[in-house]
N, C-alpha and C positions, 0 to 999 in steps of 0.2 A: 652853911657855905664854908670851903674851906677855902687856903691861901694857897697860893703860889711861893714854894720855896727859891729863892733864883740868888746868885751867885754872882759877881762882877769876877775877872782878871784883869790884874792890871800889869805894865809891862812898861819899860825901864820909858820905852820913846815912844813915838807915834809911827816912824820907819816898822817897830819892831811889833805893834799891835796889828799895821795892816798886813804882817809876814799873816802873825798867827790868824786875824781874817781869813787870808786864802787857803793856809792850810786848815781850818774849820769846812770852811765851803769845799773844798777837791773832796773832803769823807764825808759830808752830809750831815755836818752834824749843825743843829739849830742853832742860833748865837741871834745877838744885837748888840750891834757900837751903839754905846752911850757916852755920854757925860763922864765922869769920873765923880761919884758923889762928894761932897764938901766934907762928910766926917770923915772921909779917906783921905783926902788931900786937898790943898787948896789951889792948887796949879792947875790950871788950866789942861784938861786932856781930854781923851777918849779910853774906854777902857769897853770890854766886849762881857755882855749879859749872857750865861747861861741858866736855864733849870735847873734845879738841885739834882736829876733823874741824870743830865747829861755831863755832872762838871765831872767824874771822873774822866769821863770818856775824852772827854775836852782835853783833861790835863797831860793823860796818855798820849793824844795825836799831839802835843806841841814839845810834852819832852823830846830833847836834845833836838829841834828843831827851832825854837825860841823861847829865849827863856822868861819864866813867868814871876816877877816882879813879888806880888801879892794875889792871896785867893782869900775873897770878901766874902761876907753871908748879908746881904741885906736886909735891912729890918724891916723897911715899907713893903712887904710884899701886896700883892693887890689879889683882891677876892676870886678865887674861880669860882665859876655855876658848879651848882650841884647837880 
């Protein structure tokens, strides 16, 4: 079985994470608002999940359109079916 590589963005406010939400969703690109993990920060947030396959493409559609805080590798990745 292998993992799931996935990737958190995190971004300065919450105004600024639901810009880059929408700009994700208008290109199609797959995302999840999550949590902000605790070894990244301890404040309280939302920060948006991609796959390791799509965080370039992510990062492309939000330059110069919001800027992007920090780019995570998360370490719990969880099992995909073989």
């Amino acid at each position: 079985m292998s993992t799931v590589e996935r990737w958190v963005l995190v971004f300065e406010s919450v105004s600024a994470t639901l810009a880059a939400e929408q700009a994700l969703k208008e290109k199609g690109i797959p995302y999840k608002l999550v949590p902000i993990p605790r070894h990244i920060s301890s404040d309280c947030g939302v920060c948006i999940r991609v796959d390791a396959h799509q965080r370039a493409l992510a990062e492309e559609v939000l330059a110069g359109r919001v800027r992007v805080a920090g780019v995570h590798r998360l370490p719990d990745s969880r099992p995909r079916p073989s």
